[in-house]
KOLGU-4560 file (N, C-alpha, C; in nm, 3 decimals, padded with zeros to 5 digits):
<recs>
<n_xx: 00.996 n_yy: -00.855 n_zz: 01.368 ca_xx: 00.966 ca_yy: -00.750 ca_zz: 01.463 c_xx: 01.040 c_yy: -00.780 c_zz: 01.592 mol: A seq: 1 type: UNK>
<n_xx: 01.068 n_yy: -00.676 n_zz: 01.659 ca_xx: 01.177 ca_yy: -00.693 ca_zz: 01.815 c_xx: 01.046 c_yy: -00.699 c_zz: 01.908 mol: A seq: 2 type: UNK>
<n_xx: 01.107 n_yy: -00.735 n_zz: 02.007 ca_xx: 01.005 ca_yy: -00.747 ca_zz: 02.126 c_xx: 00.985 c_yy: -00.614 c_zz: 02.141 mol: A seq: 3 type: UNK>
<n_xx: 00.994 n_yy: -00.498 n_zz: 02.134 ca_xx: 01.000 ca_yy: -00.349 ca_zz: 02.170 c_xx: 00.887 c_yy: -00.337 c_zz: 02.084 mol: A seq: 4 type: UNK>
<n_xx: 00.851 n_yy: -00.394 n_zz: 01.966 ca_xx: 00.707 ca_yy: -00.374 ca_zz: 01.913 c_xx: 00.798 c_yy: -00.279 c_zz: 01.767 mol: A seq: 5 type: UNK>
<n_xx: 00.924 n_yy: -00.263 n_zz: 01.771 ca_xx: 00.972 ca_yy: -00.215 ca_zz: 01.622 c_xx: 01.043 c_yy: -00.316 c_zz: 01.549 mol: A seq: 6 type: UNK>
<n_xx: 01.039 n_yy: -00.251 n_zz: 01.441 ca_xx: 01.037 ca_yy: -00.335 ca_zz: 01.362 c_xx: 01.181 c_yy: -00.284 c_zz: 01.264 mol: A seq: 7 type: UNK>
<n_xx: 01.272 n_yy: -00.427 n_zz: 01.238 ca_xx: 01.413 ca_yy: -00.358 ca_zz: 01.182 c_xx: 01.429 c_yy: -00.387 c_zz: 01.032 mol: A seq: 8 type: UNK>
<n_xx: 01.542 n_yy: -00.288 n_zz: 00.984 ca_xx: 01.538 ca_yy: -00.219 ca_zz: 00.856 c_xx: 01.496 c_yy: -00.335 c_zz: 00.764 mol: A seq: 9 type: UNK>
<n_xx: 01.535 n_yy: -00.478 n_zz: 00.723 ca_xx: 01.451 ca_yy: -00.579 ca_zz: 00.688 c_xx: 01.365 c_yy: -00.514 c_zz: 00.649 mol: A seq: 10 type: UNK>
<n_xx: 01.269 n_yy: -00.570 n_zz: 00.762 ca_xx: 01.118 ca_yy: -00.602 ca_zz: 00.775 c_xx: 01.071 c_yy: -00.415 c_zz: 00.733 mol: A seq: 11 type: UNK>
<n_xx: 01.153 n_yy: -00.352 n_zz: 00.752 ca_xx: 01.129 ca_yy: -00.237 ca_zz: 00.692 c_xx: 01.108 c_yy: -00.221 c_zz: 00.582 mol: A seq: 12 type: UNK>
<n_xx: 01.190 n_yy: -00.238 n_zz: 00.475 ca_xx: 01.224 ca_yy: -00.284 ca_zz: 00.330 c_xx: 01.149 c_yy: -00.356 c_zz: 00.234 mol: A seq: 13 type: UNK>
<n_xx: 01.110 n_yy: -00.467 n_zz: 00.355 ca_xx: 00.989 ca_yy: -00.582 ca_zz: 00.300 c_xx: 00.852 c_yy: -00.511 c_zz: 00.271 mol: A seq: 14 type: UNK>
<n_xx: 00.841 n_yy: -00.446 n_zz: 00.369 ca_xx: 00.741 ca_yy: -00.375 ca_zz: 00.370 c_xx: 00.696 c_yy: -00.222 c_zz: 00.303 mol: A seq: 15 type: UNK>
<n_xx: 00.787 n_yy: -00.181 n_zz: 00.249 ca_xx: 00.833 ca_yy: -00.082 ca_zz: 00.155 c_xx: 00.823 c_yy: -00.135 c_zz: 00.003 mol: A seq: 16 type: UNK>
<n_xx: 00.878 n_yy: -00.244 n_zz: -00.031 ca_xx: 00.854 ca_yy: -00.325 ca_zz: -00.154 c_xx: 00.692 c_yy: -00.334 c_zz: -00.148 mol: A seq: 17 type: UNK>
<n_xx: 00.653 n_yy: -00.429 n_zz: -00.058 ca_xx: 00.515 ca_yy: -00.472 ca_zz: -00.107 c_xx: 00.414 c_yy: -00.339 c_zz: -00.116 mol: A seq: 18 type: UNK>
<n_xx: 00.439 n_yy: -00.261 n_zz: -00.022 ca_xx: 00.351 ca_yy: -00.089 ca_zz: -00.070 c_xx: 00.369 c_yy: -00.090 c_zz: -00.207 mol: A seq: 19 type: UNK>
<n_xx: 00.502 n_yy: -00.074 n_zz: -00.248 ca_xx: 00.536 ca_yy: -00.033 ca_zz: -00.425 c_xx: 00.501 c_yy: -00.128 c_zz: -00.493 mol: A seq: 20 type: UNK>
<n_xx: 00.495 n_yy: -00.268 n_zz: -00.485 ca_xx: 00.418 ca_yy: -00.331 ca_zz: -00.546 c_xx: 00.292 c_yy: -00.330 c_zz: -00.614 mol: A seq: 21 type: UNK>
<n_xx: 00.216 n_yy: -00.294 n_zz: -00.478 ca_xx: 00.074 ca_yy: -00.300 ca_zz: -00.459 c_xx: 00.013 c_yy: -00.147 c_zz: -00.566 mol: A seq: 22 type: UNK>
<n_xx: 00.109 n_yy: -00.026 n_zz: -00.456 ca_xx: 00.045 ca_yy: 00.110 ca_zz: -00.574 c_xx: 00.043 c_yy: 00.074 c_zz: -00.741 mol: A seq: 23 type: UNK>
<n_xx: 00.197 n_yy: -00.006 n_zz: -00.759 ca_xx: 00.246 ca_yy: -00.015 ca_zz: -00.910 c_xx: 00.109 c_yy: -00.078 c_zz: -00.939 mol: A seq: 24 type: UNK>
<n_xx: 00.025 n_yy: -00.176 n_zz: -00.895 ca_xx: -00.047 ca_yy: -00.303 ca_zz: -00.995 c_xx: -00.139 c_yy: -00.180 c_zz: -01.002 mol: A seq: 25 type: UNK>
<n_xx: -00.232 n_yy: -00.130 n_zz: -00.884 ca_xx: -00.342 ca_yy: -00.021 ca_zz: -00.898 c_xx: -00.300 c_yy: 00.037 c_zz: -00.997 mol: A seq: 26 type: UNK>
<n_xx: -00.155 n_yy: 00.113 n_zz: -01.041 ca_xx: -00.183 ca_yy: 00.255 ca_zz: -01.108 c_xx: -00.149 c_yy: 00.150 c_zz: -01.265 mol: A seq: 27 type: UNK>
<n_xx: -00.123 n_yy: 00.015 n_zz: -01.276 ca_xx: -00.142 ca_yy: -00.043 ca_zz: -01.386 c_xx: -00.243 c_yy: -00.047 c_zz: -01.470 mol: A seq: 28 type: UNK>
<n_xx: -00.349 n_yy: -00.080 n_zz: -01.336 ca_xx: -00.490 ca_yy: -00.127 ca_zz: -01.411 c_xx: -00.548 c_yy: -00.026 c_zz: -01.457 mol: A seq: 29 type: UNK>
<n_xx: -00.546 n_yy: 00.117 n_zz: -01.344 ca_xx: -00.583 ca_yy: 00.231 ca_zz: -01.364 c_xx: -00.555 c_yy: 00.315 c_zz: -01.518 mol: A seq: 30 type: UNK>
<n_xx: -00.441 n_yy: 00.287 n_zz: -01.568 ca_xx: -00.376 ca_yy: 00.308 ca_zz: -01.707 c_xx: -00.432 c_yy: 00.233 c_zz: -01.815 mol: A seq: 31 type: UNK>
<n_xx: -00.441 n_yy: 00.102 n_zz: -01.767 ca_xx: -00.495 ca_yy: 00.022 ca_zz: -01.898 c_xx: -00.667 c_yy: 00.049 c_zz: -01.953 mol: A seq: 32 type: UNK>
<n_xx: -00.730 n_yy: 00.053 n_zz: -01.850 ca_xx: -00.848 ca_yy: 00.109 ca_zz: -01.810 c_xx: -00.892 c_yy: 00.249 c_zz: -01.912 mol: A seq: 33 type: UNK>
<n_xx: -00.807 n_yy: 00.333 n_zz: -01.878 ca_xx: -00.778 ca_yy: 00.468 ca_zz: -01.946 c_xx: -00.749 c_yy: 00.501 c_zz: -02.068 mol: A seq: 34 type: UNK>
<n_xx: -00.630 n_yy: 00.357 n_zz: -02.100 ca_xx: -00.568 ca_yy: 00.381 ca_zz: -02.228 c_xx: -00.744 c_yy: 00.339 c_zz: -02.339 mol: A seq: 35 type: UNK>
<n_xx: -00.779 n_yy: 00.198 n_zz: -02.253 ca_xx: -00.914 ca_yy: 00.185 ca_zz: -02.310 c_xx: -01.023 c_yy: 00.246 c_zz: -02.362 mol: A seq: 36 type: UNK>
<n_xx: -01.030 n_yy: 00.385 n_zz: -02.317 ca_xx: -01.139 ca_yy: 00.470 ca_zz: -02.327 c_xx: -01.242 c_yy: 00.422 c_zz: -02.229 mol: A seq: 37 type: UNK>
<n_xx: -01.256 n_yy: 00.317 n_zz: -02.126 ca_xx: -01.304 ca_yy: 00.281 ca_zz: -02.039 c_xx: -01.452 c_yy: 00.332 c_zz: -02.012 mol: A seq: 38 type: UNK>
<n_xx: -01.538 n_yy: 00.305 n_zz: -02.004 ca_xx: -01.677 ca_yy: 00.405 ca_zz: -01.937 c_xx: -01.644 c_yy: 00.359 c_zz: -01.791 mol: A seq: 39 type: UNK>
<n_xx: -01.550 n_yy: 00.253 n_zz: -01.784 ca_xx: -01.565 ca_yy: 00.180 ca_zz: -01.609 c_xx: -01.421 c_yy: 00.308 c_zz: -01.520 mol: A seq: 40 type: UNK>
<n_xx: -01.354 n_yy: 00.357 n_zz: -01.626 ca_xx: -01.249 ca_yy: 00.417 ca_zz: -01.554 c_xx: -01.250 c_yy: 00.531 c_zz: -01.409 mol: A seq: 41 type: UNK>
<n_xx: -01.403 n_yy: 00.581 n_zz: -01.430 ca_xx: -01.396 ca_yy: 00.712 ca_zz: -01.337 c_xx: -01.431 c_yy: 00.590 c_zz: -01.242 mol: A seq: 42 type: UNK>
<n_xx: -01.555 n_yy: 00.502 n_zz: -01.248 ca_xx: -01.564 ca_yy: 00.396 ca_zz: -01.149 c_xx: -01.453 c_yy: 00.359 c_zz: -01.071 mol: A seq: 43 type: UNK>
<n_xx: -01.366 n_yy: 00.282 n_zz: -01.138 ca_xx: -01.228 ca_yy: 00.229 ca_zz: -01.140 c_xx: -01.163 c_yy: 00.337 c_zz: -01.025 mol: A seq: 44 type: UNK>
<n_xx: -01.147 n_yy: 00.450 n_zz: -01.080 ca_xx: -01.080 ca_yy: 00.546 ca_zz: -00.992 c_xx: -01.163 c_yy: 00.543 c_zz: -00.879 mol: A seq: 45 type: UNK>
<n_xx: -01.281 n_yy: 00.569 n_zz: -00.889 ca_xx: -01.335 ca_yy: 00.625 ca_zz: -00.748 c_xx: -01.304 c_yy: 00.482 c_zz: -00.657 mol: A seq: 46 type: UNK>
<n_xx: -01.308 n_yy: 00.387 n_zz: -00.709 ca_xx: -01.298 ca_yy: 00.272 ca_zz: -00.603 c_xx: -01.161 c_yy: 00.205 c_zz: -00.553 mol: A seq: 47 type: UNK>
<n_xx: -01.054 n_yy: 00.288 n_zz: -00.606 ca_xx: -00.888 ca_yy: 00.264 ca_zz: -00.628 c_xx: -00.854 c_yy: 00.365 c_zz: -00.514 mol: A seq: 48 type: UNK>
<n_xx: -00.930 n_yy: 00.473 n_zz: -00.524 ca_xx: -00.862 ca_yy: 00.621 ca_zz: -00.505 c_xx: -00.832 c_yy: 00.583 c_zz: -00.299 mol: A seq: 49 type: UNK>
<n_xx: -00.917 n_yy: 00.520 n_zz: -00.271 ca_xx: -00.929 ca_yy: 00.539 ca_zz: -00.149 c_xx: -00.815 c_yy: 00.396 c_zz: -00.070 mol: A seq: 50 type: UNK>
<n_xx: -00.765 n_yy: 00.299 n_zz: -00.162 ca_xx: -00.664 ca_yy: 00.197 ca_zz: -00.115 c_xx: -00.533 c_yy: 00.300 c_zz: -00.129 mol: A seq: 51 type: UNK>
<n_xx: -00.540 n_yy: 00.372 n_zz: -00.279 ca_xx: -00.388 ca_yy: 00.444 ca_zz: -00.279 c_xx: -00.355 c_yy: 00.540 c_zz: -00.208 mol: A seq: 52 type: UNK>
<n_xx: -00.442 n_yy: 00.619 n_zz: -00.154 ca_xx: -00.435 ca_yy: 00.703 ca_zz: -00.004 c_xx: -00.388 c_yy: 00.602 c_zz: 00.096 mol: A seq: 53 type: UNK>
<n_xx: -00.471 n_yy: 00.469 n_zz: 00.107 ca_xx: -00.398 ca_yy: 00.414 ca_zz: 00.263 c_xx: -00.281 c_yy: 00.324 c_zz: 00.206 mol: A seq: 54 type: UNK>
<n_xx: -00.247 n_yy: 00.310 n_zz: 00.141 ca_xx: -00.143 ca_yy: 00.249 ca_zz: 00.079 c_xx: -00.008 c_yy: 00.374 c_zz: 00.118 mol: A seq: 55 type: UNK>
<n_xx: -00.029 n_yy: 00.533 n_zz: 00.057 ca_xx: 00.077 ca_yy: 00.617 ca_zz: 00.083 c_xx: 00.060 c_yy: 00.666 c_zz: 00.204 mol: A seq: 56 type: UNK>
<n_xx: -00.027 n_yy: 00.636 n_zz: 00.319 ca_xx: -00.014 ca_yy: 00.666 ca_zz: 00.440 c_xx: 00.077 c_yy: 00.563 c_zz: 00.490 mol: A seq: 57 type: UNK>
<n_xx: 00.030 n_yy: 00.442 n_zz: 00.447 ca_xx: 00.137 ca_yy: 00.329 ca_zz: 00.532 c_xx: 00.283 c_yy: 00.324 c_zz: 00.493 mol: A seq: 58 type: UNK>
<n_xx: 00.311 n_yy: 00.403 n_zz: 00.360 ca_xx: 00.437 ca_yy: 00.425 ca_zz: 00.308 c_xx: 00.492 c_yy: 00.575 c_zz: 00.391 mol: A seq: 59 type: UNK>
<n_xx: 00.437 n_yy: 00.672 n_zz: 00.424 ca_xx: 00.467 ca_yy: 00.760 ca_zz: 00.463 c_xx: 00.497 c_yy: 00.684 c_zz: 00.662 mol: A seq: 60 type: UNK>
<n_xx: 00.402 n_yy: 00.654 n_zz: 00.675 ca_xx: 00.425 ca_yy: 00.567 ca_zz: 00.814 c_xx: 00.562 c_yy: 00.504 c_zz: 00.856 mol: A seq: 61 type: UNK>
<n_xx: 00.564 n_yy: 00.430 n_zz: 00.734 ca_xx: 00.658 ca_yy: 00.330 ca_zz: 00.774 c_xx: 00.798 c_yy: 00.393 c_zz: 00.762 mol: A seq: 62 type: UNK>
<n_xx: 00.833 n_yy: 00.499 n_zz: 00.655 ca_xx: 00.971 ca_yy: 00.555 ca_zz: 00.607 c_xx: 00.999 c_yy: 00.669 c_zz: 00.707 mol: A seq: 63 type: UNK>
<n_xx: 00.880 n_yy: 00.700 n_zz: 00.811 ca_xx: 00.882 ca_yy: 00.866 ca_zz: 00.903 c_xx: 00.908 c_yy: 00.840 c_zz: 01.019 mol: A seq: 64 type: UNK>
<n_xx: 00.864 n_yy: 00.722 n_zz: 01.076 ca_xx: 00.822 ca_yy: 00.710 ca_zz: 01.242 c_xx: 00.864 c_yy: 00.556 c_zz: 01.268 mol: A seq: 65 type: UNK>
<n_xx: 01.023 n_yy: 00.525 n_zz: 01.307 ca_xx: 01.012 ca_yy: 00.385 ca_zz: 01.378 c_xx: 00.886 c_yy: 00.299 c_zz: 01.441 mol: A seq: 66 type: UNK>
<n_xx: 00.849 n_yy: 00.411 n_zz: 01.544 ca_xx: 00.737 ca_yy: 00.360 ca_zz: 01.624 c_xx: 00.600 c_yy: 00.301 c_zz: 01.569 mol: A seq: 67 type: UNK>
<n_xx: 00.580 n_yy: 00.336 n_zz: 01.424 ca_xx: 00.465 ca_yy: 00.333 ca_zz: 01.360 c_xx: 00.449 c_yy: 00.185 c_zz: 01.359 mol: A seq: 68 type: UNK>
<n_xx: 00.468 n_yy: 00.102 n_zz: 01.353 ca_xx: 00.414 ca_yy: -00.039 ca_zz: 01.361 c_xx: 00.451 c_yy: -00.125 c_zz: 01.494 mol: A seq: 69 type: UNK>
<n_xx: 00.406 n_yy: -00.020 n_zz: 01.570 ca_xx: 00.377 ca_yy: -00.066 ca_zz: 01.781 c_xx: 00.292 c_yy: -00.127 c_zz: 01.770 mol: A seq: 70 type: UNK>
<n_xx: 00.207 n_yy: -00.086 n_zz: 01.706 ca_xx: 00.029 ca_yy: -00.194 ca_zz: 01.688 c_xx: -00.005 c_yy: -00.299 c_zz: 01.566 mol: A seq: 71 type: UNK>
<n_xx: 00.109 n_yy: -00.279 n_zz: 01.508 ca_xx: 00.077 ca_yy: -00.401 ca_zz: 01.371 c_xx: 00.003 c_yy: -00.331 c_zz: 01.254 mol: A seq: 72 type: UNK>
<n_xx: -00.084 n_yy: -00.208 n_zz: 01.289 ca_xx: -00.228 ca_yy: -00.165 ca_zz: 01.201 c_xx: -00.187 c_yy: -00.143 c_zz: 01.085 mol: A seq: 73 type: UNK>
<n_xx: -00.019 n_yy: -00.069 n_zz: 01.064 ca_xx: 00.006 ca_yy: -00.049 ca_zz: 00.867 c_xx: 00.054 c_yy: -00.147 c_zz: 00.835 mol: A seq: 74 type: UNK>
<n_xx: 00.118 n_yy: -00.228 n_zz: 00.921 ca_xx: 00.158 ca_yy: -00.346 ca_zz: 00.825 c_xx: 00.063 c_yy: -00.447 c_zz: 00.813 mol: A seq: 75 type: UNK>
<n_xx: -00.059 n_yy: -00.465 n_zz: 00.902 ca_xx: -00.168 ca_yy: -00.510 ca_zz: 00.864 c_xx: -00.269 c_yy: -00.430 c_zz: 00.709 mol: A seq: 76 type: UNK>
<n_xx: -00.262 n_yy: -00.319 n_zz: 00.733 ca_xx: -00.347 ca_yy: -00.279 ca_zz: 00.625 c_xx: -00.180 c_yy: -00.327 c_zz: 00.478 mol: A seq: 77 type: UNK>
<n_xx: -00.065 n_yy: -00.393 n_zz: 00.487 ca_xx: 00.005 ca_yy: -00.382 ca_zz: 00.367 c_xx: -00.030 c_yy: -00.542 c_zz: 00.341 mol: A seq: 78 type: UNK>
<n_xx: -00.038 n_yy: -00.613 n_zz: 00.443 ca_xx: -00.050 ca_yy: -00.737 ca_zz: 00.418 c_xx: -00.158 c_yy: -00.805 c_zz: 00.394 mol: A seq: 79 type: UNK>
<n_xx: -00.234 n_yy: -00.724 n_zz: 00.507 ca_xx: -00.383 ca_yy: -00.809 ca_zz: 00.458 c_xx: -00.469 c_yy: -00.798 c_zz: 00.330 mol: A seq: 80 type: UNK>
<n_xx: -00.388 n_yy: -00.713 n_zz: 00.290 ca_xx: -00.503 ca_yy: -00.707 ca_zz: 00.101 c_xx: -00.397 c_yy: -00.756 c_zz: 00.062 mol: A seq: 81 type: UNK>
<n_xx: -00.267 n_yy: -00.787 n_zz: 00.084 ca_xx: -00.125 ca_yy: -00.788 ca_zz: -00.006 c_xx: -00.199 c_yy: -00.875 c_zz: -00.184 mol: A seq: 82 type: UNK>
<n_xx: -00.302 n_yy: -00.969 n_zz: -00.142 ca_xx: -00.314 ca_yy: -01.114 ca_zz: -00.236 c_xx: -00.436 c_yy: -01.028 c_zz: -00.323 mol: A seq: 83 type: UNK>
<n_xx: -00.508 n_yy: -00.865 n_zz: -00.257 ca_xx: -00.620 ca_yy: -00.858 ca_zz: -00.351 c_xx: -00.578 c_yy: -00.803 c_zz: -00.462 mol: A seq: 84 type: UNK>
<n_xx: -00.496 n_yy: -00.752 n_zz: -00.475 ca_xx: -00.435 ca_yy: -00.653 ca_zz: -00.598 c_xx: -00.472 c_yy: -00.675 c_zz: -00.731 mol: A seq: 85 type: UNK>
</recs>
């Protein structure tokens, strides 16, 4: 990150990967779950549904608006679960 509080194409990139990472493992489990016939799947979803919304906000964030990580908050919400997946 620059002292200006933005952040360059790098750390851009880095942070673009680990979003796609992160959606890819969710919409993994979400599939396997499914392919299962699952009774846990609608569960599964309802408790997924609401990381992959802030997951494509912080992807929409980060690819729209330089300024978007002045405060750290999306690349905090990419990093700080980065390990729960």
């Amino acid at each position: 990150m620059t002292t200006e509080g933005f952040i360059n194409q790098s750390e851009r990139n880095e942070i673009g990967f680990q979003i796609t990472c992160q959606i890819g493992a969710l919409l993994r489990t979400l599939s396997r779950e499914r392919d299962q016939d699952s009774s846990h799947f609608e569960d599964l979803l309802g408790a997924t549904l609401p990381r992959l919304l802030q997951l494509n906000d912080a992807a929409t964030a980060i690819f729209s608006d330089e300024n978007a990580f002045a405060d750290d908050s999306v690349k905090a919400c990419v990093y700080g679960e980065a390990h729960n997946v």
